[in-house]
C-alpha positions in Angstrom: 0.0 0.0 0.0 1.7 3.3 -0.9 2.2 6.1 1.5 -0.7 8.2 2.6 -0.2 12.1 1.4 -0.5 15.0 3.8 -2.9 17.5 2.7 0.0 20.6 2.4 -2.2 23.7 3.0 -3.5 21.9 5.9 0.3 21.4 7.5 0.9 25.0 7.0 -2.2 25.9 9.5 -2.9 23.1 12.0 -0.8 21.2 14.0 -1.1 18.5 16.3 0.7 18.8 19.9 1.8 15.7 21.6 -1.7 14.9 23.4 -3.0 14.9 20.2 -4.9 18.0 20.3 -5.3 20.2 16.9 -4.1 23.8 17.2 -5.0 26.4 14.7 -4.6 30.2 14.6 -7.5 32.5 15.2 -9.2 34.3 11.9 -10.2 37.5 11.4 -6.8 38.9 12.7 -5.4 40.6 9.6 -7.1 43.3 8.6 -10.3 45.4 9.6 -8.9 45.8 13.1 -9.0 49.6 13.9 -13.0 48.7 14.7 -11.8 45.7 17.3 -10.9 46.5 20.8 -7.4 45.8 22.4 -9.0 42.7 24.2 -10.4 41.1 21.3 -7.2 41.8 19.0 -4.6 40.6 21.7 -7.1 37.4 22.4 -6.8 36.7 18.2 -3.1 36.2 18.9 -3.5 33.5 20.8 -3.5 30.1 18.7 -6.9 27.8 19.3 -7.6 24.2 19.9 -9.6 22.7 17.2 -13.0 21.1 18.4 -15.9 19.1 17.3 -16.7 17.6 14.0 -13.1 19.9 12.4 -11.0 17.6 14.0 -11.9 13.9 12.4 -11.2 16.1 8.9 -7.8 17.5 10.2 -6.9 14.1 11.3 -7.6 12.8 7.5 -5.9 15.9 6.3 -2.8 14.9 8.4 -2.2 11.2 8.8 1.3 11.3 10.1 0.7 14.2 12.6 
């Protein structure tokens, strides 16, 4: 059976920590922010865990992660 491929645009975003959590970067962050308030813009820097339904696609998307 040949080697699975890793969806590339998907590496570039997500990635997977060691407990197997996915771990993505807010959106909305790059531009329209003079409207946003200093909480909301500092909170957007943060990175995200994945939840729900999103992560059995990102798993597909990244079978050696």
């Amino acid at each position: 059976m040949p080697k699975m491929k890793t969806h590339r645009s998907s590496a570039k975003r997500l990635r997977i920590t060691k407990r197997g959590k996915v771990v993505a970067h807010h959106a909305y962050a790059s531009h329209l922010l003079t409207h946003k308030s200093q909480k909301r813009k500092r909170n957007l820097r943060k990175s995200r865990v994945v939840e729900g339904a999103a992560v059995r696609h990102v798993r597909r998307a990244l079978p050696y992660g």
